[in-house]
N, CA and C of each residue as an Amber inpcrd file, in Angstrom:
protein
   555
  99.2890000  80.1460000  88.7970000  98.4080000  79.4700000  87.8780000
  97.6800000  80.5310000  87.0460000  97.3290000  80.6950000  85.6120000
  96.7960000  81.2320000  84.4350000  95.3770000  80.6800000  84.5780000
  94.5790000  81.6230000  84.8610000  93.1820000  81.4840000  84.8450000
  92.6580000  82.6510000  83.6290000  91.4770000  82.1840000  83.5420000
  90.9820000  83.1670000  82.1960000  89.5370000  84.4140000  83.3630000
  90.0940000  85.4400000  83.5180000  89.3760000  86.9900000  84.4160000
  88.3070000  87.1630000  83.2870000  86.9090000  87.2350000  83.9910000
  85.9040000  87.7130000  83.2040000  85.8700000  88.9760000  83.0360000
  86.4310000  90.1440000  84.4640000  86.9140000  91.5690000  84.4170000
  87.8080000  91.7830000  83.4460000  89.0250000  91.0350000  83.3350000
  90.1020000  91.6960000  82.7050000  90.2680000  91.0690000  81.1210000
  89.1120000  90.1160000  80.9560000  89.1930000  89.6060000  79.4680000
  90.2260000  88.7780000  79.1540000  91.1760000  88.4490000  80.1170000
  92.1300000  87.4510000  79.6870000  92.5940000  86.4970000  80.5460000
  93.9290000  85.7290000  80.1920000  94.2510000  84.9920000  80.8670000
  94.6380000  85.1320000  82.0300000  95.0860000  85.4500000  83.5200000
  95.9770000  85.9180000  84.3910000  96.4600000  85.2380000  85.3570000
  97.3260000  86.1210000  86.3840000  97.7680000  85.0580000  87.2970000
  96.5600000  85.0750000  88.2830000  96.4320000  84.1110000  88.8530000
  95.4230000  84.1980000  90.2380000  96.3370000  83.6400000  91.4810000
  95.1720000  84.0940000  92.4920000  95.8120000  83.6890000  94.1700000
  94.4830000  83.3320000  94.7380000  94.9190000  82.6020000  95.5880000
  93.6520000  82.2090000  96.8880000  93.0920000  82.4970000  97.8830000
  92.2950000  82.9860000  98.1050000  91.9760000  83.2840000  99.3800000
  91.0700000  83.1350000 100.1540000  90.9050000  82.5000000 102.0000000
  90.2300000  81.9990000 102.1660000  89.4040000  83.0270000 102.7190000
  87.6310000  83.1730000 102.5070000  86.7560000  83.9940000 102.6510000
  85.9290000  82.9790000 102.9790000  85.6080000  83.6100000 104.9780000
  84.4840000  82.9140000 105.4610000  84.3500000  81.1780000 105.1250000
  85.3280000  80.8390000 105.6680000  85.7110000  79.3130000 105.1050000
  86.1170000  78.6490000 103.9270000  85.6430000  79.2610000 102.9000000
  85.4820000  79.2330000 101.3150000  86.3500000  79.4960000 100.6040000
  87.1830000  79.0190000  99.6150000  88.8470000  79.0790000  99.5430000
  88.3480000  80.1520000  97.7050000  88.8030000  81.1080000  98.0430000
  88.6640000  81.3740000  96.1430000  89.6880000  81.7990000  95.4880000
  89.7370000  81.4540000  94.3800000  90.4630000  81.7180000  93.4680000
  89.9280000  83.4220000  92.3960000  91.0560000  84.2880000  92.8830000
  90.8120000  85.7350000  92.7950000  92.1480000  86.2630000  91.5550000
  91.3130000  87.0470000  90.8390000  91.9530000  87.1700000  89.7290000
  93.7350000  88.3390000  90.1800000  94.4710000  88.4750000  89.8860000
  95.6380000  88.9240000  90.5600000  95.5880000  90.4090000  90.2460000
  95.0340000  90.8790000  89.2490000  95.1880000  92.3070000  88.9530000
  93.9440000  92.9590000  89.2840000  92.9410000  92.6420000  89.2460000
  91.5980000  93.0590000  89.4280000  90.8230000  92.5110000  91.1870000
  91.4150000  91.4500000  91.4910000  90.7100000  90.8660000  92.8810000
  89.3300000  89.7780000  92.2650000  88.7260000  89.8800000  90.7720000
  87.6930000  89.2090000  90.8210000  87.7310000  87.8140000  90.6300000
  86.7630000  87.3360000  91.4770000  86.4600000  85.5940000  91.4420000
  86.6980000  84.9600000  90.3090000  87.6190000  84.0520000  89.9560000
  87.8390000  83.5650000  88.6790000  87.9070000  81.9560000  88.5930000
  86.6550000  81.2440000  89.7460000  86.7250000  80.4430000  89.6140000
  85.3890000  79.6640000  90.1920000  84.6150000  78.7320000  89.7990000
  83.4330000  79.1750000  90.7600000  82.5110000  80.0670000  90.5850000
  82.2620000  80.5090000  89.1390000  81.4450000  81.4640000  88.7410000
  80.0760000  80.9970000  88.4460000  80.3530000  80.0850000  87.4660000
  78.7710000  79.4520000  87.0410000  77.7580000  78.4850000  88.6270000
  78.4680000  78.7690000  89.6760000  77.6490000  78.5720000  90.7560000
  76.9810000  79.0400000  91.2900000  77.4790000  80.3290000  90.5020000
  76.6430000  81.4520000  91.7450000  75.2460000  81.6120000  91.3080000
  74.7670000  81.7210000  92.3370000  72.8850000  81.8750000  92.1860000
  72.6470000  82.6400000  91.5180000  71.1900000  83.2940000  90.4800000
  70.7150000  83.7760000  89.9490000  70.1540000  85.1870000  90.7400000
  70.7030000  86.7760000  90.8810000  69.9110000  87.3690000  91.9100000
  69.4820000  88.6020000  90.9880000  68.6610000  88.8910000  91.1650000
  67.4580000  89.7120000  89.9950000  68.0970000  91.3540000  90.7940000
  68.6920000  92.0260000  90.5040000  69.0510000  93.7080000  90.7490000
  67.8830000  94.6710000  90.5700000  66.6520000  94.0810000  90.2260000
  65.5560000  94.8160000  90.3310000  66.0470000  96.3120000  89.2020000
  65.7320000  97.0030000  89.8320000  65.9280000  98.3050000  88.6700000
  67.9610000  98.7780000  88.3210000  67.9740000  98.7600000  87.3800000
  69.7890000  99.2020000  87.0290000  69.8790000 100.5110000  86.1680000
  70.6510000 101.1220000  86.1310000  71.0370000 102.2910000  85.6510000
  72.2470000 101.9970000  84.5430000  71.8470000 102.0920000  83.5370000
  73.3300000 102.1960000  82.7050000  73.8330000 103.8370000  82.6300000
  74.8840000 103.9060000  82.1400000  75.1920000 104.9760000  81.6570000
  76.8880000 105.3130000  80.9050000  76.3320000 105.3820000  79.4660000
  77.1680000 105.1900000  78.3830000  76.7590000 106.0240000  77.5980000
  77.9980000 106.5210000  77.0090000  77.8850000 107.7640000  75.8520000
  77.3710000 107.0100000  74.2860000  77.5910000 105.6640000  74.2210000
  77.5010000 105.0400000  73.1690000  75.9930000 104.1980000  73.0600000
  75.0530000 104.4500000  72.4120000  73.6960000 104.1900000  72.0860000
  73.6310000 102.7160000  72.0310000  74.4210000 102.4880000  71.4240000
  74.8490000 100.6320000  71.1650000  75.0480000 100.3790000  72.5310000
  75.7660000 100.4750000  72.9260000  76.4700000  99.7230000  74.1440000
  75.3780000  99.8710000  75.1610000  74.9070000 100.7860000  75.6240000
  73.7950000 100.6330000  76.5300000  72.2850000 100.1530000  75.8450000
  72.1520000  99.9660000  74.5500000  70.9910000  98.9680000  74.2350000
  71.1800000  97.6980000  74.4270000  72.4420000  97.0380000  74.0150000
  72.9150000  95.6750000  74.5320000  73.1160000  95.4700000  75.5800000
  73.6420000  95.9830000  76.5610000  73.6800000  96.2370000  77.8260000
  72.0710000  95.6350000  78.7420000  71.3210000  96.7100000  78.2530000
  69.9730000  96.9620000  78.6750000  69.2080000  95.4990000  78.1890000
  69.6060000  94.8670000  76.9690000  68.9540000  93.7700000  76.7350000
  69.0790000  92.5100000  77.2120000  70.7840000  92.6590000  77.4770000
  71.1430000  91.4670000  78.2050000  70.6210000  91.2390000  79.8670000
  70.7530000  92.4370000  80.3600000  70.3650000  92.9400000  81.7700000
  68.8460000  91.7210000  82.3050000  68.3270000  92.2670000  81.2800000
  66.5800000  92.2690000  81.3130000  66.4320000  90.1870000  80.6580000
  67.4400000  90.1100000  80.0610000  66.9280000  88.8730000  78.8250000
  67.2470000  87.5060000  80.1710000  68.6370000  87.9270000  81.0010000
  68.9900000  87.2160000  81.8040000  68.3450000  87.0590000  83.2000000
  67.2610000  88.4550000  83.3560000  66.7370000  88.4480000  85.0160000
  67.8480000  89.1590000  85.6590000  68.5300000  89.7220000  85.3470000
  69.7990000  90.5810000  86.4060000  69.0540000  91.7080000  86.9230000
  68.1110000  92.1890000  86.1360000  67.3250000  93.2300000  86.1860000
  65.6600000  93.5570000  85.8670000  64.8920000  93.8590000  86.5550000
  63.7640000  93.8950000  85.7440000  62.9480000  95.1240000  85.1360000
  64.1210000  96.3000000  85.5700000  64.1180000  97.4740000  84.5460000
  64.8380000  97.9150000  84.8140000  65.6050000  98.6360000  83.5600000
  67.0120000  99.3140000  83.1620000  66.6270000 100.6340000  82.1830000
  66.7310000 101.2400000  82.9650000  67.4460000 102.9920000  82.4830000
  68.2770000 103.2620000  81.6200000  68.6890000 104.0560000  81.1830000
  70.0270000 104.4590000  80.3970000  69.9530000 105.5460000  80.5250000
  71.2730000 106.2760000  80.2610000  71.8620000 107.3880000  80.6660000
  72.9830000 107.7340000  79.5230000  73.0450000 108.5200000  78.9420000
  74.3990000 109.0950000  77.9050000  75.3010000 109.7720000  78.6280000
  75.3260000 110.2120000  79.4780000  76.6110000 110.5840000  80.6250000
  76.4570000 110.6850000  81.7810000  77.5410000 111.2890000  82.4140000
  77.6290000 111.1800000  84.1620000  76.5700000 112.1960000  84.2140000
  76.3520000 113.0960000  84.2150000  75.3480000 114.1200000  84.8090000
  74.1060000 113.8110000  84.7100000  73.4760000 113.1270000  83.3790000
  72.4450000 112.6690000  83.2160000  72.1290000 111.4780000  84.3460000
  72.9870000 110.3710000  84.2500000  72.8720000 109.8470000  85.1020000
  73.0910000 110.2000000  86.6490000  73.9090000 111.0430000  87.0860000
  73.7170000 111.2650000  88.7530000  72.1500000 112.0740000  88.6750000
  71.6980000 112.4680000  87.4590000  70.2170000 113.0810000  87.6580000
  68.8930000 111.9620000  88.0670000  69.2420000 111.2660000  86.7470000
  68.4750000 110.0440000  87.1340000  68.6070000 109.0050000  88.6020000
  69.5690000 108.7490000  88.7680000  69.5370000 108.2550000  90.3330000
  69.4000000 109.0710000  91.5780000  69.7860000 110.3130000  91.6780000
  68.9950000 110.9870000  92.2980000  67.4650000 111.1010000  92.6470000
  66.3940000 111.1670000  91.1280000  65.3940000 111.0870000  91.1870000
  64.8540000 110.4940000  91.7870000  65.5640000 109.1110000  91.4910000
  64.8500000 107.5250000  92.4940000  65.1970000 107.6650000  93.4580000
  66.1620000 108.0630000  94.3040000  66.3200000 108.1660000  95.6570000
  65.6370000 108.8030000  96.2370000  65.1110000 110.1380000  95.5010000
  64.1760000 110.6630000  96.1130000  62.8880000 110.3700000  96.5360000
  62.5800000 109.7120000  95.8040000  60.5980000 108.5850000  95.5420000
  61.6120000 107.4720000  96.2030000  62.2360000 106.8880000  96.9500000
  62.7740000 106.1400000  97.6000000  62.5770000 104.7950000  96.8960000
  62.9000000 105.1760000  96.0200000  63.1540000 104.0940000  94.8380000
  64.1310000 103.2490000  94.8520000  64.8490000 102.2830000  95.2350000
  66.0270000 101.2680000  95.2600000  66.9520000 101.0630000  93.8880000
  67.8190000 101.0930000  93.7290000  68.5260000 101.3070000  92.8500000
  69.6400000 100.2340000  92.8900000  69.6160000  98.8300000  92.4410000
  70.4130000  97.9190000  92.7540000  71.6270000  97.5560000  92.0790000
  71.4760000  97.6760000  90.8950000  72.7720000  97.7240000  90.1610000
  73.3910000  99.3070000  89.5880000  74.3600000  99.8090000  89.3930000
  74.8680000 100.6760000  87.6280000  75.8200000 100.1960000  87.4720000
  75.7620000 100.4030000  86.0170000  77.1040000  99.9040000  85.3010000
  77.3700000 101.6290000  84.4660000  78.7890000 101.7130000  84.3960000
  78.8890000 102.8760000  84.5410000  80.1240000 103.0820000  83.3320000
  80.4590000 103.4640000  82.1400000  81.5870000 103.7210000  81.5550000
  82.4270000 104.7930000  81.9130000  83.5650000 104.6070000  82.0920000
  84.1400000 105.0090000  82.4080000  84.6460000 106.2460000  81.7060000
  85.0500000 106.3660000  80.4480000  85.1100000 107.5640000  79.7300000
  83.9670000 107.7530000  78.9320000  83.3020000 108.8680000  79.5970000
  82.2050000 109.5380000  78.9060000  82.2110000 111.3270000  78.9340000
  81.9100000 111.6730000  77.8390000  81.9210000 113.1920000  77.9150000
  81.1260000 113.9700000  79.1960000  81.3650000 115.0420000  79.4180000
  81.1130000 115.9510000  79.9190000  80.9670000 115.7120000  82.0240000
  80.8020000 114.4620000  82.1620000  81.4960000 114.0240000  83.7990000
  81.7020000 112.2130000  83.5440000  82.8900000 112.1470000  83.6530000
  83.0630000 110.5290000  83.3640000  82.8310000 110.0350000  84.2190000
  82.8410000 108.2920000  84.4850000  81.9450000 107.6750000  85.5920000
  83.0030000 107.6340000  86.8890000  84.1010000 108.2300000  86.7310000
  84.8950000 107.8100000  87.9360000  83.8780000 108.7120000  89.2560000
  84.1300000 109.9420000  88.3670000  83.5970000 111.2480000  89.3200000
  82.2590000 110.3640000  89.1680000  81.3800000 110.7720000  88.6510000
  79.8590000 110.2620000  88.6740000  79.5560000 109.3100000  90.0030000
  80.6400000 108.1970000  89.8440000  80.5080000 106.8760000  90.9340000
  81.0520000 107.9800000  91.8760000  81.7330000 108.4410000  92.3970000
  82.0450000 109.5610000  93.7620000  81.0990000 110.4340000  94.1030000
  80.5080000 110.7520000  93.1380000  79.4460000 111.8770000  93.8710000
  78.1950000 111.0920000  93.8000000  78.0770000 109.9520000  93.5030000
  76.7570000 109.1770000  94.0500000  77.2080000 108.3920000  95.1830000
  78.4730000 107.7290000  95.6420000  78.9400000 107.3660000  97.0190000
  78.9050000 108.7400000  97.8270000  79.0800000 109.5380000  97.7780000
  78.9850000 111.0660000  98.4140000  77.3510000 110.9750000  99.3540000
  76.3170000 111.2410000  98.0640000  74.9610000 111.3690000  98.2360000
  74.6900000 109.9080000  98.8310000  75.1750000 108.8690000  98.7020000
  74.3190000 107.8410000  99.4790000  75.0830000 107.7880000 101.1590000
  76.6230000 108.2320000 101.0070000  76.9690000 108.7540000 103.0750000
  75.6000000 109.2910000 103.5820000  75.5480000 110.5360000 102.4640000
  74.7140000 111.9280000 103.5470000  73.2900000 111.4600000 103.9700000
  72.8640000 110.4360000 103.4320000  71.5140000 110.3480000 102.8350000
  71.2310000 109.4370000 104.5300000  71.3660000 108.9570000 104.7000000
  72.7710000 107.6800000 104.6380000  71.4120000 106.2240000 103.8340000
  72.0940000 105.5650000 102.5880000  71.4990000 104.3490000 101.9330000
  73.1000000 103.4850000 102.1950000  72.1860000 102.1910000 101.7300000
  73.5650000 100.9920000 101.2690000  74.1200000 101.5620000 100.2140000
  75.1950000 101.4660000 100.0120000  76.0110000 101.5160000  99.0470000
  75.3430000 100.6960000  97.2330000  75.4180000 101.4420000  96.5720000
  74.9710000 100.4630000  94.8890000  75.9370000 100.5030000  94.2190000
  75.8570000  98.7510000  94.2010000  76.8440000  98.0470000  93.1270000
  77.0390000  98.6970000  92.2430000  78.2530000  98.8560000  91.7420000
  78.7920000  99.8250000  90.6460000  79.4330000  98.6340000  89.7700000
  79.1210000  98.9490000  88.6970000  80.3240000  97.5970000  87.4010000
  80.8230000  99.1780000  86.7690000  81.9150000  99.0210000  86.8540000
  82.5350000  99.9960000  85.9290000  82.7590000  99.4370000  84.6830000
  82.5470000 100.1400000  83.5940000  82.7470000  99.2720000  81.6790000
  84.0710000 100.3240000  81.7220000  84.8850000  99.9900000  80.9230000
  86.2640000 100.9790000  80.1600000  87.0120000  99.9290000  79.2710000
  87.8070000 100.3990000  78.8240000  88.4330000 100.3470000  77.8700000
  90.3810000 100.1220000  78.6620000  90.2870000 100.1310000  79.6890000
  91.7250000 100.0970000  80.5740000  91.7940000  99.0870000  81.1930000
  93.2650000  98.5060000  81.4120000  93.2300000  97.7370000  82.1450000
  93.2470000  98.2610000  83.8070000  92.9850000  97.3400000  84.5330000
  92.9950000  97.2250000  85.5820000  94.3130000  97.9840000  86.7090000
  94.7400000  99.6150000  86.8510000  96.3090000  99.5670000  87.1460000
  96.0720000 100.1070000  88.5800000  97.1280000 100.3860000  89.2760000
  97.4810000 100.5770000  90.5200000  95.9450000 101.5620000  90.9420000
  96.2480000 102.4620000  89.8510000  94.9170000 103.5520000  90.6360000
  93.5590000 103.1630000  90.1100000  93.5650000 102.5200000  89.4560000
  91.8960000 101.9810000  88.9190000  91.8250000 101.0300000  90.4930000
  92.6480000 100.3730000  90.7800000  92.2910000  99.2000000  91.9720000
  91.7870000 100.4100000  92.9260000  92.5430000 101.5710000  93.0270000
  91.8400000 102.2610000  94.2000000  90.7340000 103.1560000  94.2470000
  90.1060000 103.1930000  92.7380000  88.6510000 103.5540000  92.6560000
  87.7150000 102.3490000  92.8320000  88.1350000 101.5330000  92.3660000
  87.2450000 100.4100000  93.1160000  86.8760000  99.7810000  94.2150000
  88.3980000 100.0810000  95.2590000  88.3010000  99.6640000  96.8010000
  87.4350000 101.1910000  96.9820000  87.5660000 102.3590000  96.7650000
  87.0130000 103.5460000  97.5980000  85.2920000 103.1550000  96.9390000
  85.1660000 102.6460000  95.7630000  83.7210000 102.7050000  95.4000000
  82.7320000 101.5620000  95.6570000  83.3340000 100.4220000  96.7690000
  83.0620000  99.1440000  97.4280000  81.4630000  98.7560000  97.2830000
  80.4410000  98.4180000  96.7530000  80.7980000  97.2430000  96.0590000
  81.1220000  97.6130000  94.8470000  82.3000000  97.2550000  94.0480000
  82.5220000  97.6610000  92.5810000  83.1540000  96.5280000  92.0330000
  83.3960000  96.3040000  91.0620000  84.1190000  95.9610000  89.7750000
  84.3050000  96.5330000  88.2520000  84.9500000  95.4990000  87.3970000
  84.9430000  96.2640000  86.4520000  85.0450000  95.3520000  85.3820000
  84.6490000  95.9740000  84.0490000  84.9270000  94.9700000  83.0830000
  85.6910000  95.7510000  81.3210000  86.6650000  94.9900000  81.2900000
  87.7910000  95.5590000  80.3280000  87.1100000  95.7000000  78.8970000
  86.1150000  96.2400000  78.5430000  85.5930000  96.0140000  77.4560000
  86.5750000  95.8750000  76.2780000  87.4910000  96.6660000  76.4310000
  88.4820000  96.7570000  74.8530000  89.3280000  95.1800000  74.4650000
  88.9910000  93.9950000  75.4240000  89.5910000  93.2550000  74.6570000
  88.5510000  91.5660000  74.1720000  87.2600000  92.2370000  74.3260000
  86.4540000  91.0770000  73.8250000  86.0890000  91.3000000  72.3080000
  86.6300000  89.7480000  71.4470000  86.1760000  90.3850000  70.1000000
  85.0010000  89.8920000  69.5900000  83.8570000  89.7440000  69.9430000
  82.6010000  90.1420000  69.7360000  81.6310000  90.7460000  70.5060000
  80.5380000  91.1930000  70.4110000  79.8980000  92.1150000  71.2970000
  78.5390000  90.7320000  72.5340000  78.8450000  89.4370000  71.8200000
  78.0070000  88.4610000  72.3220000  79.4050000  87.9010000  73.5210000
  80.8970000  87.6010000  73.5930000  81.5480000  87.5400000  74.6280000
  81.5950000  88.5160000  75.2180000  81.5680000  90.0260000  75.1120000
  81.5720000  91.4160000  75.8720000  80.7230000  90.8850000  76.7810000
  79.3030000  91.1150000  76.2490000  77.9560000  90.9630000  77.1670000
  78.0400000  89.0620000  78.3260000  78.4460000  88.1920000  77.7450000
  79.1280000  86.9980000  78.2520000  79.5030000  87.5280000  79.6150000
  80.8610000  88.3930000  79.6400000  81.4220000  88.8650000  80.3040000
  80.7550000  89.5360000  81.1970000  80.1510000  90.9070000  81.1740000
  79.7130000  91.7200000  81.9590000  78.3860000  91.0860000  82.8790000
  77.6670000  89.9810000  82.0680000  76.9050000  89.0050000  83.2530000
  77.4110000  88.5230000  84.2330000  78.7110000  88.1670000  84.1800000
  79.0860000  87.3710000  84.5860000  79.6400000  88.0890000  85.7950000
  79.9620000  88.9200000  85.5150000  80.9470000  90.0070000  86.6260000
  79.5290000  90.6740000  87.7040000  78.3030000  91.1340000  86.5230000
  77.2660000  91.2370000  87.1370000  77.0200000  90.2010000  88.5270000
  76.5630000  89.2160000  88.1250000  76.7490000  88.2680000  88.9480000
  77.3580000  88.1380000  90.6030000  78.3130000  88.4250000  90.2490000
  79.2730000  88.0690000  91.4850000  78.9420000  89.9060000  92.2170000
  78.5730000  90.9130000  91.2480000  78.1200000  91.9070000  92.3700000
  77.2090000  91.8480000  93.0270000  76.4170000  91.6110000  92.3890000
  75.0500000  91.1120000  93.0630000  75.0120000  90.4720000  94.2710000
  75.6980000  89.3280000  93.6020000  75.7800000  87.9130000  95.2660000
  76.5770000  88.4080000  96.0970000  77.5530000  89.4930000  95.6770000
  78.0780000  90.2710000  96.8690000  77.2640000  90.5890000  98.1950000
  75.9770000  91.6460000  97.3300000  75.3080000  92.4780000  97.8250000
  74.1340000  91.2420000  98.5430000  74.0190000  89.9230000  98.2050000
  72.3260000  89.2690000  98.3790000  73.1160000  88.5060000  99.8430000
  74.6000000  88.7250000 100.1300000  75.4210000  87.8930000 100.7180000
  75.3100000  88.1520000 102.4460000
């Protein structure tokens, strides 16, 4: 069956699976919930971290975050280093850090590494794990699935095929969402 993936921006195949009694419908290339979305509860991520090389994208980002309650303050970051600086900081003042959304190609440390060496620092530390949304421009392929199983809770969202920047943001709530209720679960 052809379901429409809020991760992967399009139509796809899906499969079922039953979780904790609860039968879902999971997108086939990505794993995300593609059915059963607008149910999920409202859960506030308290402080989020963006981090994007592109000024735009993390102001919209940051507005939607905040406009919807996903967040009730959001950071930004222009690359991986900046950002593993900034979440560091808060860990240190034992600051909680509930969401990042993280692009994936960004100059000077992209978010793959970035998301690894902040799963690194939260083992040693030892914290819960923080929801990661990965943003890119790729689809979903054999080895993207296995940065996302190693970076658990994660997802991702295909930015390159929404054509306005009001379905992009649509999207990335939405995916938001289901990390969250992961984590409130």
């Amino acid at each position: 069956m052809m379901q429409f993936c809020p991760a992967c921006g399009e139509n796809v195949e899906t499969y079922v699976v039953d979780r904790h009694g609860t039968k879902e419908v999971c997108c086939m290339h990505c794993g995300m919930i593609v059915e059963g979305l607008s149910s999920l509860k409202a859960v506030s991520a308290g402080l989020a971290i963006i981090a994007d090389d592109s000024p735009v994208i993390r102001e919209r980002l940051k507005e939607m975050l905040l406009s919807e309650g996903l967040a009730t303050e959001v950071l930004s970051c222009k690359d991986g280093f900046d950002f593993i600086s900034v979440f560091t900081s808060k860990v240190k003042v034992n600051q909680a850090v509930s969401l990042i959304v993280l692009d994936v190609e960004m100059p000077m440390l992209n978010g793959v590494n970035a998301a690894m060496a902040i799963r690194a620092l939260e083992k040693g530390i030892p914290i819960n794990p923080t929801p990661i949304l990965f943003f890119t421009s790729q689809k979903c392929d054999e080895h993207f699935q296995k940065v996302l199983a190693y970076c658990k809770p994660a997802e991702y969202v295909n930015k390159g095929v929404s054509t306005t920047p009001e379905l992009l943001t649509s999207r990335v709530s939405q995916v938001a969402r289901v990390l969250l209720n992961q984590r409130s679960a």
